[in-house]
Structure formats: structure tokens, C-alpha cells
C-alpha positions as a Markdown table, in Angstrom:
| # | Residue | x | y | z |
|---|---|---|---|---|
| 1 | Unk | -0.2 | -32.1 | -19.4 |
| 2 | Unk | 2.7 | -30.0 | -17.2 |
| 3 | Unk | 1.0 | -27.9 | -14.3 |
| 4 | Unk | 2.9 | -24.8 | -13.7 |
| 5 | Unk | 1.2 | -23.1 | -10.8 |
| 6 | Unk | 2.0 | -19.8 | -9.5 |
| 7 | Unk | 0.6 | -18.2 | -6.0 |
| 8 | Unk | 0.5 | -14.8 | -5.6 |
| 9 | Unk | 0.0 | -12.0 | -8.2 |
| 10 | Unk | 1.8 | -9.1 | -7.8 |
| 11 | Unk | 4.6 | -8.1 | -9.6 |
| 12 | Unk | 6.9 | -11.0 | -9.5 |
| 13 | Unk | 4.0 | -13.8 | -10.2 |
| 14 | Unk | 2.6 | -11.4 | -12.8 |
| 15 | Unk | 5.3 | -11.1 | -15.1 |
| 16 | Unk | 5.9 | -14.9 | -14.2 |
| 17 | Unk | 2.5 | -15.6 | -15.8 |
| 18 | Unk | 3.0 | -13.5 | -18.4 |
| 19 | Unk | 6.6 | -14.3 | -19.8 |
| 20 | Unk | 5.4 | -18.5 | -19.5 |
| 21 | Unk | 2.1 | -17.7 | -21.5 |
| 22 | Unk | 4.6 | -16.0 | -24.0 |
| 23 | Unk | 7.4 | -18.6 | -23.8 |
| 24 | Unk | 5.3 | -21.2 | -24.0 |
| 25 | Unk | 2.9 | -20.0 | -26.3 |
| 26 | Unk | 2.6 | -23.0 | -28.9 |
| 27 | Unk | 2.1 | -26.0 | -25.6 |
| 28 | Unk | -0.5 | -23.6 | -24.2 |
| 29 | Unk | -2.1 | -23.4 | -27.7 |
| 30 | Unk | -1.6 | -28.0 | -27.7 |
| 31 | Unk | -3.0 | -28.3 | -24.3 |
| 32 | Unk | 0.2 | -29.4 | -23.5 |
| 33 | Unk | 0.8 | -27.1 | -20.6 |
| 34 | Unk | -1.5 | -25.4 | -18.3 |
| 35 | Unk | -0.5 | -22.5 | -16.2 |
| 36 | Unk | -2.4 | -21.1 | -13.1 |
| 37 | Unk | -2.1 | -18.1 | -11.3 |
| 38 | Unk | -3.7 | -17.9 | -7.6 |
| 39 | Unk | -4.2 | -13.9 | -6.2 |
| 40 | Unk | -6.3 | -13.7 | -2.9 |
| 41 | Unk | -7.8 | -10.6 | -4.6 |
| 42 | Unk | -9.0 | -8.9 | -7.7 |
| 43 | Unk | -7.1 | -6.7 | -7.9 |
| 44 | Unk | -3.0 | -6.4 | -7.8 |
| 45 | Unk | -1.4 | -3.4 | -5.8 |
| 46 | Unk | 1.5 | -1.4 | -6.9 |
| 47 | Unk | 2.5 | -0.3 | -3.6 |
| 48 | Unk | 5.4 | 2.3 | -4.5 |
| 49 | Unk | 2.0 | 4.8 | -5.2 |
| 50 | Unk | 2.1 | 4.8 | -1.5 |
| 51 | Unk | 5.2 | 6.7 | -0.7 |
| 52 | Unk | 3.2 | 9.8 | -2.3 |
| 53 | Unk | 0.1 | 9.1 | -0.8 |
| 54 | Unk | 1.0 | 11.5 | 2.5 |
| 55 | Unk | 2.2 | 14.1 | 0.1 |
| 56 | Unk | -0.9 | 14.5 | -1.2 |
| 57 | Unk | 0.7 | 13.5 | -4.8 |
| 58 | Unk | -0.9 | 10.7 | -5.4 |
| 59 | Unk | -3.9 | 8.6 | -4.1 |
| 60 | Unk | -4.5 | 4.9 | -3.2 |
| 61 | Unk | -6.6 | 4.1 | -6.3 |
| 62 | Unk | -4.3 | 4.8 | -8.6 |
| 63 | Unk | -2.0 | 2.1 | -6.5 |
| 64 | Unk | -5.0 | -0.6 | -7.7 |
| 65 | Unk | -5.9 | -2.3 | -11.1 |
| 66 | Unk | -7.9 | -5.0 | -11.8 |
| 67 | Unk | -5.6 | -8.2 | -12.0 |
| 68 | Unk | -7.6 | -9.8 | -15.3 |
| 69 | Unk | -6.6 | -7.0 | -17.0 |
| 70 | Unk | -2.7 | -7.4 | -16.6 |
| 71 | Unk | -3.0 | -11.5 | -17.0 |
| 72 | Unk | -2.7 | -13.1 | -20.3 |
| 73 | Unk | -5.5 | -15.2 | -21.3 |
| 74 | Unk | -3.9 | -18.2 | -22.0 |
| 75 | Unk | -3.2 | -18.0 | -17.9 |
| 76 | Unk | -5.7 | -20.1 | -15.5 |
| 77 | Unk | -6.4 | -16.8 | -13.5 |
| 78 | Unk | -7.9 | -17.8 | -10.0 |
| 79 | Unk | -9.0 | -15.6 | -7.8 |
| 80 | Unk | -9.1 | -17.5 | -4.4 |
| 81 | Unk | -6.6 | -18.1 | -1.3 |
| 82 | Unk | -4.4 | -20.8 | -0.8 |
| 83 | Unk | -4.7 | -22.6 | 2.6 |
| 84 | Unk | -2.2 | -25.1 | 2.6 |
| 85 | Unk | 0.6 | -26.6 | 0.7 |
| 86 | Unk | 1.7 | -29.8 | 0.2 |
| 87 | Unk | 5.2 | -30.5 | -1.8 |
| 88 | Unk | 4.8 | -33.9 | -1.2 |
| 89 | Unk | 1.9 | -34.5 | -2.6 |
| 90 | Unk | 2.2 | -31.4 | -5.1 |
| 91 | Unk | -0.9 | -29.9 | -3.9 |
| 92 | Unk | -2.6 | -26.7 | -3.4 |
| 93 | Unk | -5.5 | -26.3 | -1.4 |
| 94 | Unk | -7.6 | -23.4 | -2.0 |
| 95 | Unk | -10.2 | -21.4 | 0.4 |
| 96 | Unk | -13.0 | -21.7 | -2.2 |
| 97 | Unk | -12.1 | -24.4 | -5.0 |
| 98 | Unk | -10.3 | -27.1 | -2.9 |
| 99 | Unk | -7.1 | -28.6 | -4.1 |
| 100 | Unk | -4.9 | -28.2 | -7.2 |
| 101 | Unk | -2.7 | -30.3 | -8.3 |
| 102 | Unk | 0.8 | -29.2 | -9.8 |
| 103 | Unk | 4.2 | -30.6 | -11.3 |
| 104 | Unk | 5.6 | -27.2 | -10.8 |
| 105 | Unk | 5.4 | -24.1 | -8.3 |
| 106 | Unk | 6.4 | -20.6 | -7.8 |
| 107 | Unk | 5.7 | -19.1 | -4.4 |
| 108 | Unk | 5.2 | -15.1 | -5.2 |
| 109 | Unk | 3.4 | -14.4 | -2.2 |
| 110 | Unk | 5.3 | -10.9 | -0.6 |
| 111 | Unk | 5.8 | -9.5 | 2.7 |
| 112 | Unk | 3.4 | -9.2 | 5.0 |
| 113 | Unk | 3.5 | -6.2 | 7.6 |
| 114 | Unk | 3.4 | -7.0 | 11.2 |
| 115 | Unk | 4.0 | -4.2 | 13.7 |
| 116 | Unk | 2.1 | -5.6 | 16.3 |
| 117 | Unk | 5.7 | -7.1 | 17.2 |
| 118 | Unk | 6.9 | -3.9 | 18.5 |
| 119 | Unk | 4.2 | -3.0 | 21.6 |
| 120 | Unk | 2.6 | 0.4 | 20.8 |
| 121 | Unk | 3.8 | 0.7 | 17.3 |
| 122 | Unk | 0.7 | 0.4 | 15.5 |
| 123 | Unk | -0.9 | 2.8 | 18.2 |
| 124 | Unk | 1.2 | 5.0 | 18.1 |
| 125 | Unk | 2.9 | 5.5 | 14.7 |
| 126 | Unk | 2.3 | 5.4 | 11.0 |
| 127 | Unk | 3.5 | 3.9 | 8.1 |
| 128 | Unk | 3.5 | 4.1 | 4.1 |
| 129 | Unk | 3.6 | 1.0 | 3.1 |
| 130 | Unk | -0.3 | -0.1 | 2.1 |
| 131 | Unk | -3.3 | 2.3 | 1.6 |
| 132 | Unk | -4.8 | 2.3 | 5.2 |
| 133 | Unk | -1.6 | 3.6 | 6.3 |
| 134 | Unk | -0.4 | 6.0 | 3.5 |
| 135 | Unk | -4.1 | 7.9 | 4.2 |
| 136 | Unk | -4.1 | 7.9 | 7.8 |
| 137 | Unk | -0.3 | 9.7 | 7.3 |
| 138 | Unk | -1.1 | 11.8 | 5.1 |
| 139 | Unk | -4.3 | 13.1 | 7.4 |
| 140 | Unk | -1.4 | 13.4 | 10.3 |
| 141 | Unk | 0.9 | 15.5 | 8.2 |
| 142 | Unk | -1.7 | 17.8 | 6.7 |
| 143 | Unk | -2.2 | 19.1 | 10.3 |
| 144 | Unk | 1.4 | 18.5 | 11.7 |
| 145 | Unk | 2.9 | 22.3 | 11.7 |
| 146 | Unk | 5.5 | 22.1 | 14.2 |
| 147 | Unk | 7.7 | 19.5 | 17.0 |
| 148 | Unk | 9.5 | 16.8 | 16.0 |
| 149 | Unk | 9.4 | 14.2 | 12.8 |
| 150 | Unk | 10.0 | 10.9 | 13.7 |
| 151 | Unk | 11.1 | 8.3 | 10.9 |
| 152 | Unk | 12.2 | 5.0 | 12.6 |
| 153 | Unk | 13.1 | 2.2 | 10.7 |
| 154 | Unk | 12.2 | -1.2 | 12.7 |
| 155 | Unk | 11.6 | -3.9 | 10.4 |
| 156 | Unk | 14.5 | -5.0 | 8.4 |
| 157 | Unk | 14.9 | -6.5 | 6.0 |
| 158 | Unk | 11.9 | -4.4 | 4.7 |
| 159 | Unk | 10.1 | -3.9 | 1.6 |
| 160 | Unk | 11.6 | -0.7 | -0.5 |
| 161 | Unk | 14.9 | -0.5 | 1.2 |
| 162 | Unk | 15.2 | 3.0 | -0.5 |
| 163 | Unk | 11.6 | 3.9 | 1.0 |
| 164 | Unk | 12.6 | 5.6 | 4.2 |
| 165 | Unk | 15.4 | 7.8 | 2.8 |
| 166 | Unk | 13.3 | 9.1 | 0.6 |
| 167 | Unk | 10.3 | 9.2 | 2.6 |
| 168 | Unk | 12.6 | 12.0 | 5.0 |
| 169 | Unk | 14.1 | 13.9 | 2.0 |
| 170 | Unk | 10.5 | 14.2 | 0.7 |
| 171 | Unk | 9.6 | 15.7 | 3.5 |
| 172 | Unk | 12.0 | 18.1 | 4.3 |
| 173 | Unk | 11.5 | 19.7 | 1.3 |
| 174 | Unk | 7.3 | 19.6 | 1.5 |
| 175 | Unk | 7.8 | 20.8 | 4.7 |
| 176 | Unk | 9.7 | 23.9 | 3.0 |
| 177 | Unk | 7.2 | 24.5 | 0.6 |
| 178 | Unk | 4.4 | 25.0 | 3.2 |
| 179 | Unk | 6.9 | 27.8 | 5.3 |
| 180 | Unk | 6.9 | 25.1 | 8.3 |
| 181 | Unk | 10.4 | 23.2 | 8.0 |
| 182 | Unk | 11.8 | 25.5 | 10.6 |
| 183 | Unk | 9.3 | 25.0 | 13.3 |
| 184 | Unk | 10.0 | 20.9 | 12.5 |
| 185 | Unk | 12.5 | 18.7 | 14.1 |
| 186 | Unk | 13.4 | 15.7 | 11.5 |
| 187 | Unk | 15.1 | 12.8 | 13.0 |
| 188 | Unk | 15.5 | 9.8 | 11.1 |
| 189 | Unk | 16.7 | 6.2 | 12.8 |
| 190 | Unk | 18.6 | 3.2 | 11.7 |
| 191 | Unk | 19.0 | -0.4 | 13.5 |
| 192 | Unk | 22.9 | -0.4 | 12.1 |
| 193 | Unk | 25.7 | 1.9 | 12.6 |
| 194 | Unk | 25.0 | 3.8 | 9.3 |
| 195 | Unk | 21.9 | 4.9 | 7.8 |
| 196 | Unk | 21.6 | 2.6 | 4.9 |
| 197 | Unk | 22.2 | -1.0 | 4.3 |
| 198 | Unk | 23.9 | -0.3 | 1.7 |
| 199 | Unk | 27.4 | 1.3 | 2.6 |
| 200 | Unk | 27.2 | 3.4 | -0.9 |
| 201 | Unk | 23.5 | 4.4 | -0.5 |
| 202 | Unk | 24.5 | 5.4 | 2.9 |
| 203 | Unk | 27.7 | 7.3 | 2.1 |
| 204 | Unk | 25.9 | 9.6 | -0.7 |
| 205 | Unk | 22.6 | 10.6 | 1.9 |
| 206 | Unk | 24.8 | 11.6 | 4.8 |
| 207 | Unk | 25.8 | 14.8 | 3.0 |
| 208 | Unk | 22.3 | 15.4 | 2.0 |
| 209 | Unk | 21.4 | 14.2 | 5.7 |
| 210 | Unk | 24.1 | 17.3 | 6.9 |
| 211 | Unk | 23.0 | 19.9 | 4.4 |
| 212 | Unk | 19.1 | 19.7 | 5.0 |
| 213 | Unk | 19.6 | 19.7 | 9.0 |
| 214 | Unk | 18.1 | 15.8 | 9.0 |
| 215 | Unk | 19.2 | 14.4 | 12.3 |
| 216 | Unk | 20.2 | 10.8 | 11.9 |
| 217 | Unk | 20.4 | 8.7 | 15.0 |
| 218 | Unk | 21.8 | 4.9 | 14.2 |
| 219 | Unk | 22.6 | 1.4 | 16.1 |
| 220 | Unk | 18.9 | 2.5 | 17.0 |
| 221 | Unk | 16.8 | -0.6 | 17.5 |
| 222 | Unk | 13.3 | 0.0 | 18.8 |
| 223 | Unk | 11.7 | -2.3 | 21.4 |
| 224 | Unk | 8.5 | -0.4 | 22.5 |
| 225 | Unk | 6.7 | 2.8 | 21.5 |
| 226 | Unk | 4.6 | 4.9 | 24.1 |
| 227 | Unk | 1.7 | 6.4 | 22.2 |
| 228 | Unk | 0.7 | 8.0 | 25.6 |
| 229 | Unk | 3.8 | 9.7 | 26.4 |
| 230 | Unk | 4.9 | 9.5 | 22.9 |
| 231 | Unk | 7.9 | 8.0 | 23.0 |
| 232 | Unk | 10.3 | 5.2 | 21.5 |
| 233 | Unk | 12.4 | 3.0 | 23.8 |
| 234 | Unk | 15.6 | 0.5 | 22.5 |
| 235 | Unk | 16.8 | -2.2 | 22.7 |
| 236 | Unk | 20.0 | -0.4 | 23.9 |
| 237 | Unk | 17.9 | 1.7 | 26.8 |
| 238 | Unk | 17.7 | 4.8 | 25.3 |
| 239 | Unk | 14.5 | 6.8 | 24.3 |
| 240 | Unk | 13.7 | 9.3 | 21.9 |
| 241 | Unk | 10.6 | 11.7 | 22.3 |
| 242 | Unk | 8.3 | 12.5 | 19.0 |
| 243 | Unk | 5.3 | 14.2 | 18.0 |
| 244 | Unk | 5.0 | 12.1 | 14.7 |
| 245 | Unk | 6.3 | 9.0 | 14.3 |
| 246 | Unk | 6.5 | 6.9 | 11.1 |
| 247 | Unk | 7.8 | 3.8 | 11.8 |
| 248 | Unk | 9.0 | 1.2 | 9.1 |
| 249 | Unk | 7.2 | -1.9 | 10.7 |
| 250 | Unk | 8.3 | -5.2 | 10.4 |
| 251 | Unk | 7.8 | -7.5 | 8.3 |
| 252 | Unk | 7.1 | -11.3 | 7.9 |
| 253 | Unk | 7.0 | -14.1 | 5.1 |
| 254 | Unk | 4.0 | -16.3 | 4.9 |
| 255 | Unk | 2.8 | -18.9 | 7.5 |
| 256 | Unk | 2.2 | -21.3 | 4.3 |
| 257 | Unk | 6.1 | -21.3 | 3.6 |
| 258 | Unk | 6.9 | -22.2 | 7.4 |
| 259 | Unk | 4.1 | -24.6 | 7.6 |
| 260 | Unk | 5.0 | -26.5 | 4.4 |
| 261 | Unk | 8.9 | -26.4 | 5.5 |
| 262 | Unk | 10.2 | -24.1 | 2.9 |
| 263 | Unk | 12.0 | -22.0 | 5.1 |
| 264 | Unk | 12.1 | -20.3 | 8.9 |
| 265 | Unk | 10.3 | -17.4 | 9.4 |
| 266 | Unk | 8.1 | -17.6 | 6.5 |
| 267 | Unk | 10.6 | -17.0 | 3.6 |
| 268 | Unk | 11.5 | -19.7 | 1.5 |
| 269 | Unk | 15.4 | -20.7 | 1.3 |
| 270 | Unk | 16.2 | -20.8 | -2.1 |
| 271 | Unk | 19.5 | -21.4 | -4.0 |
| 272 | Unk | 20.5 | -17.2 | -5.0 |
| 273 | Unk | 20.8 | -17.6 | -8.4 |
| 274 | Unk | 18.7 | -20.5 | -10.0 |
| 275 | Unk | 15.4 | -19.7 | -7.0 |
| 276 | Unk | 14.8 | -23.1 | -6.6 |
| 277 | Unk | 13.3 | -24.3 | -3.1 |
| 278 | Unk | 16.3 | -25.3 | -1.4 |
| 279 | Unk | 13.7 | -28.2 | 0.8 |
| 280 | Unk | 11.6 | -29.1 | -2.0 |
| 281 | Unk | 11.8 | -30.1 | -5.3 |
| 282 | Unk | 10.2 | -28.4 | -8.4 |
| 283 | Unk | 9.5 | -24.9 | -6.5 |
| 284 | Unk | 10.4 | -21.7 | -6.9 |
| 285 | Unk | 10.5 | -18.6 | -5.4 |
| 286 | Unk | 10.4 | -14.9 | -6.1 |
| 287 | Unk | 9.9 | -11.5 | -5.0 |
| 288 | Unk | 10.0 | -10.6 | -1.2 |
| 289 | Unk | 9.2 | -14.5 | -0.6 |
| 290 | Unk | 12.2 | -15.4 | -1.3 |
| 291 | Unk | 14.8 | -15.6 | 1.0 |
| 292 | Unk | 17.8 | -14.0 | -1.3 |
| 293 | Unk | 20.7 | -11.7 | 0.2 |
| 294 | Unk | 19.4 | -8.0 | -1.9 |
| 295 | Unk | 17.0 | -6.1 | -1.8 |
| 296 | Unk | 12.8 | -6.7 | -1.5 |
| 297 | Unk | 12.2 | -4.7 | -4.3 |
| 298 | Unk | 10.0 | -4.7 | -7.4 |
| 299 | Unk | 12.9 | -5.0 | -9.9 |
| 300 | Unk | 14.4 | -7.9 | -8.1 |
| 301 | Unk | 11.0 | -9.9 | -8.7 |
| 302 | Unk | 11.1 | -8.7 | -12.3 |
| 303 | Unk | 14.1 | -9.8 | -12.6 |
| 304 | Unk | 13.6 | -13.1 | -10.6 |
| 305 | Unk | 10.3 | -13.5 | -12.9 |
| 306 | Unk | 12.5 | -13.6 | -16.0 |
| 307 | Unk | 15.0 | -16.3 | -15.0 |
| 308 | Unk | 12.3 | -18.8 | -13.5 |
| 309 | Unk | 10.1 | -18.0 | -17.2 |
| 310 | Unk | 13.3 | -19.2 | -18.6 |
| 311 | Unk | 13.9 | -22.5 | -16.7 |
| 312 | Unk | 10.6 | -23.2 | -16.4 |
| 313 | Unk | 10.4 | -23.1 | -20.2 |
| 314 | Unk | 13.3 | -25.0 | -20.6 |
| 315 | Unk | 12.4 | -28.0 | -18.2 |
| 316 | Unk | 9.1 | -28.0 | -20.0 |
| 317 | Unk | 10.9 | -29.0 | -23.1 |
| 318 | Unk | 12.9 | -31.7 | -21.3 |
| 319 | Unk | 16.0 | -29.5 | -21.2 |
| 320 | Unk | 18.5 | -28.7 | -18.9 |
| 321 | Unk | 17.5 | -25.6 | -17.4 |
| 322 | Unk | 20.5 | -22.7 | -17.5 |
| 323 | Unk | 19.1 | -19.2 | -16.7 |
| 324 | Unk | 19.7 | -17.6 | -13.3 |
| 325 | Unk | 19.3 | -14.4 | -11.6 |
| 326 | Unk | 22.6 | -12.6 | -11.2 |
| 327 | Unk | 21.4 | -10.1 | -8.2 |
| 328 | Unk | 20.2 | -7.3 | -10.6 |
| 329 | Unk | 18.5 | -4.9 | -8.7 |
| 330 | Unk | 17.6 | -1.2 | -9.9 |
| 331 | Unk | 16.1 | 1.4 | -7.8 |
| 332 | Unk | 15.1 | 5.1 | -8.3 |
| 333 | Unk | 15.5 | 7.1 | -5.4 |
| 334 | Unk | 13.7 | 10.7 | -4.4 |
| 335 | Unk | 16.1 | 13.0 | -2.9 |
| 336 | Unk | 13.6 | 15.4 | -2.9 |
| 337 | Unk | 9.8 | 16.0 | -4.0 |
| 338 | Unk | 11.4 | 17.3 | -7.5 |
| 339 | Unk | 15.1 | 15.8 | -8.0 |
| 340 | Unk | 16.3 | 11.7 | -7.7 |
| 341 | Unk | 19.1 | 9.1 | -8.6 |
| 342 | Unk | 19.3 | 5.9 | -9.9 |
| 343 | Unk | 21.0 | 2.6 | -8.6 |
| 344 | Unk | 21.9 | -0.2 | -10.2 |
| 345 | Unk | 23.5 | -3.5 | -8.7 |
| 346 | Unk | 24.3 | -7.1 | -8.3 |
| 347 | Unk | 25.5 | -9.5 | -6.1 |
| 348 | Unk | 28.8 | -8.9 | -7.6 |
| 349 | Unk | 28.4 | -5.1 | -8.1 |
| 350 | Unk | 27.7 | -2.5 | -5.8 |
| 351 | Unk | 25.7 | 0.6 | -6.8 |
| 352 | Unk | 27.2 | 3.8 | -7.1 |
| 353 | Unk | 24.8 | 6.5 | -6.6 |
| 354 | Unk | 24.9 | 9.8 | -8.7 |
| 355 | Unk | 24.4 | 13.5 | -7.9 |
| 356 | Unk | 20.5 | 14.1 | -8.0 |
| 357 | Unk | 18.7 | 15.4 | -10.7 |
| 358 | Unk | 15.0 | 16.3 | -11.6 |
| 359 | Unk | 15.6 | 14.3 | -15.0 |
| 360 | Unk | 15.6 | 11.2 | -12.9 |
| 361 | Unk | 12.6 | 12.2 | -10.4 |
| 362 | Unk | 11.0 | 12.5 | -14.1 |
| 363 | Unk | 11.8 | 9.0 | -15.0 |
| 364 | Unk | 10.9 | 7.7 | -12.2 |
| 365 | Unk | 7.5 | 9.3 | -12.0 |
| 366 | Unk | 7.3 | 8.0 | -15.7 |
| 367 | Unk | 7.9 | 4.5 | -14.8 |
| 368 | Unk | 5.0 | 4.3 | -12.3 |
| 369 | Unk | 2.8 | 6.1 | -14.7 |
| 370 | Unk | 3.9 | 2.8 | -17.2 |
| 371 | Unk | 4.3 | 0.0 | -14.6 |
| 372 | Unk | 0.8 | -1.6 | -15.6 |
| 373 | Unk | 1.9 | -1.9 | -19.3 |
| 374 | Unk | 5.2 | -3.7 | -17.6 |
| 375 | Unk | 3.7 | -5.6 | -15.7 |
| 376 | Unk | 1.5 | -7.1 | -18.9 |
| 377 | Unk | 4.4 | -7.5 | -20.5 |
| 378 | Unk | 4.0 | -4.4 | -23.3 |
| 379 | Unk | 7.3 | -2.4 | -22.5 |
């Protein structure tokens, strides 16, 4: 029997279980293949819901669903954490069932958020990027009627790249719709001289940026927050005064990947286009895991998910395994609470934002309304 196991079950390792119970259909059927799926919870968490948590358009339940009911059957569905891992021995140790053997594995673990690494931050700012914090921001806006809007983005490379553009457009036009924008300063911070990795991204929200009277401040790398005086000092020894800051944390891989000598930091170096462990043999990697020069975003594990399905599949069969990842990346992207635009790029292709429209806030809306039957594999 072939032992494909899979840790971590959002959306990358979800589709990943889903495509291989599909692909594979007739050895899972022989008992000719097993595949296993690890989550360290019940449930999985679609955790672009939380960019509308604070504007009171959406709440963090509908961000949760109950993993067994996205998993095929045919998948080993474990709910337990992994402690360790050992590619030598191709082992998994888990918290409550012990070890598990494999022949082949697919890190899908994610980000984790760690803002403790800026002193202050998590005392004095707020974030959108898991349920806790999307709540606790929301509370903070509802009663935030005037002074000055802070969004600082820290971490990078962070999940959502998008997420802070659009969290600032959002705003500015919620803001209008309650009568307060003009008694609200909105001053929005980047670590690089632009406001956007992405020199396209960047070059269409600057005119947006100038039109809506968003203040943009870049080369702006924070190094401490006061939540006393409130306040945000640089690397470069300047400060900047707020009266709500949201700041875009930063974020770390997993101390398994570091530990088992995948990769520094806690993301696993993997070759860009085939995702194979570039310090171990017979693992993958996908999702925000896996060290990869685009974005951490949901399509790029979809994407990711696909490819590894397909060579997985293939070196199953004894063949030689030819699917990669080309870089595909798509991305919606609010430029308003009613209007968006759509990217779409590679590592050989750079995106080319359009004009916004509320047809594509529509779509996107739709998409998250349709993720779950994605992510099962029924669109």
C-alpha cells in the first residue's frame, strides 16, 4: 500500500485530498493506496470572511464549516496535531494517536500570525485576519467617529497581499456612508517605496489613493507601537500618531518545517514549479507553507493542490511525474464596499488590473458564497 499523507486542512490540503480521492479513485477502491488528511481542528476556516467582519457584512461563523463535510470519504480524515516530523524515517507523530507512517507527504499547514514580534502591536492595534481579531475591530470601528485611521502593514510577506488595500478603500467609503469620513484621517503604510508589492497593483490604487484623500506613507517599517501614547515608531526613526491602528502583523511558517529541516524560518524551500521539498525527498508543499516567490493566497494553494494531485497520481502509477505550477495566481480585489477588479498572474505574467466595477464586487461576493462547494471539489 502507498501512504500519501497530507497535514493541514485548509484550502490547499483540502482540495489536495479531494482531487487524489478523485484521481485515484480505483487504488483507493483496491486498497492499493491510502490517503490521510491531518487538521488540528474540526473545522476548516475560510479566512477572506474576515475582511468584512469589521464592516459589520459578514460574521465569523459563516468563515467556519465542519471539515468532514468538505472531505471525501475515501480520505483517512484525522482530526489530531502533528508534533513532529521525521523525513528520515517517514514519520508523523501525532498529539493523540502517535506515529504515522508515510511514503509520501504534503505539508499544507499556513501562516501563522505572530505580532508579538513588533513590541506593543498586539496591545495596541488590531487586525482582520482571524475571528478574535476581525470582532474586536469591528467593536473599535462601530464607535470610532472621528481622528486618525491607521492601516500599517508590518508583516510581509503576508497572507492576502490584496487584504490591506482593500481593507482602506472599504473603509473610506463605510466611513462615507455613516456622514463621518470627513472627521477621519486615513493613512495607510507600506515597508517599500510604493504601496503594493506588486508594481501594477500599486500603480492602479495610487489614483484611487489621490482621489479618496487616502494618505499613503511608504519605506515605512515599523519597530514598536505605543499603545499608551499611541503611537508607531520605525525602523527609520520616524513616528506616526493614531487613534486606530490596524496593523498587518507578521507572520511565520511552522516550527515543525524548521525543526524537521525543510526550510529557515518555518517555510519549506521547495523547487517553484514541481513543490517538491527541496531537503527531503518525497514531500511537498503548498499554500502559504511553501516558500514560493507569489503571493500567499487561496488561489495559489488551489492551484498548487492541482499540480501535486497530478504528480502524486502519476508517481503512484510508477510514472514519471510531469505537472507543475506555473505561478497562477487570481485575486479579486474591493475598491470599495460596492465596486472591485480582478487580477490574474504568473510567474511569467504580471497582472494588469482593470477599472472597478460592481459586476466584479458581485462575483467576488459570489465566490465566497460558493467556496465550500470548491473546496469539495463540486464547481
Amino acid at each position: 500500500m502507498t501512504r500519501i499523507a497530507i497535514v493541514g486542512g485548509g484550502t490547499g490540503g483540502t482540495v489536495l485530498a479531494n482531487r487524489l480521492a478523485d484521481r485515484l479513485g480505483p487504488e483507493l477502491k483496491r486498497g492499493d493506496v491510502e490517503v490521510t488528511l491531518v487538521n488540528d481542528g474540526p473545522d476548516q476556516v475560510y479566512k477572506p470572511t474576515f475582511l468584512y467582519v469589521p464592516f459589520g457584512e459578514a460574521t465569523p461563523e459563516e468563515a467556519r464549516h465542519p471539515i468532514v463535510d468538505l472531505v471525501d470519504r475515501k480520505v483517512d480524515l484525522r482530526v489530531d496535531r502533528v508534533t513532529a516530523v521525521d523525513t528520515d524515517a517517514k514519520e508523523l507523530t501525532l498529539r493523540a494517536d502517535g506515529p504515522l507512517a508515510y511514503d509520501y507527504l504534503v505539508l499544507a499547514t499556513g501562516a501563522r500570525l505572530v505580532p508579538d514580534e513588533v513590541p506593543g502591536l498586539a496591545e495596541g492595534g488590531h487586525h482582520f485576519y482571524d475571528a478574535a481579531g476581525a470582532e474586536r475591530l469591528r467593536d473599535a470601528l462601530a464607535e470610532f467617529e472621528e481622528g486618525h485611521l491607521v492601516l500599517s502593514v508590518i508583516g510581509v510577506p503576508h497572507m492576502c497581499p490584496a487584504a490591506p488595500l482593500e481593507f482602506v478603500f472599504m473603509a473610506d467609503q463605510w466611513l462615507r456612508e455613516l456622514g463621518r469620513r470627513e472627521d477621519v484621517d486615513i493613512t495607510y503604510t507600506y515597508p517599500i517605496q510604493r504601496i503594493h508589492g506588486l508594481a501594477p497593483v500599486a500603480e492602479w490604487a495610487q489614483p484611487l489613493f489621490d482621489e479618496r484623500g487616502i494618505e499613503a506613507e511608504t519605506f515605512f517599517n515599523a519597530e514598536e507601537v505605543d499603545p499608551d501614547e499611541q503611537v508607531v515608531h520605525t525602523m527609520e526613526g520616524t513616528e506616526m500618531d493614531y487613534d486606530l491602528l490596524v496593523g498587518i502583523p507578521p507572520h511565520a511558517g511552522s516550527p515543525l518545517v524548521s525543526e524537521a529541516g525543510l526550510g529557515d524560518d518555518g517555510w519549506v524551500a521547495v523547487d517553484n514549479r514541481t513543490l517538491e521539498a527541496e531537503h527531503a525527498d518525497d514531500v511537498y508543499a503548498i499554500g502559504d507553507i511553501a516558500d514560493v516567490p507569489t503571493s500567499k493566497a487561496g488561489s495559489v494553494a488551489h492551484y498548487e493542490a492541482g499540480a501535486v494531485a497530478d504528480r502524486l497520481a502519476s508517481q503512484v502509477r510508477g510514472q514519471v511525474p510531469t505537472a507543475s505550477y506555473d505561478g497562477k495566481t487570481i485575486c479579486f480585489i474591493e475598491s470599495g464596499t460596492d465596486e472591485g477588479t480582478f487580477i490574474e498572474f504568473s510567474y511569467d505574467r504580471d497582472p494588469a488590473p482593470k477599472p472597478p466595477s460592481q459586476l466584479v464586487h458581485w462575483g467576488k461576493l459570489a465566490y465566497n458564497e460558493s467556496y465550500w462547494l470548491t473546496a469539495r471539489g463540486l464547481l
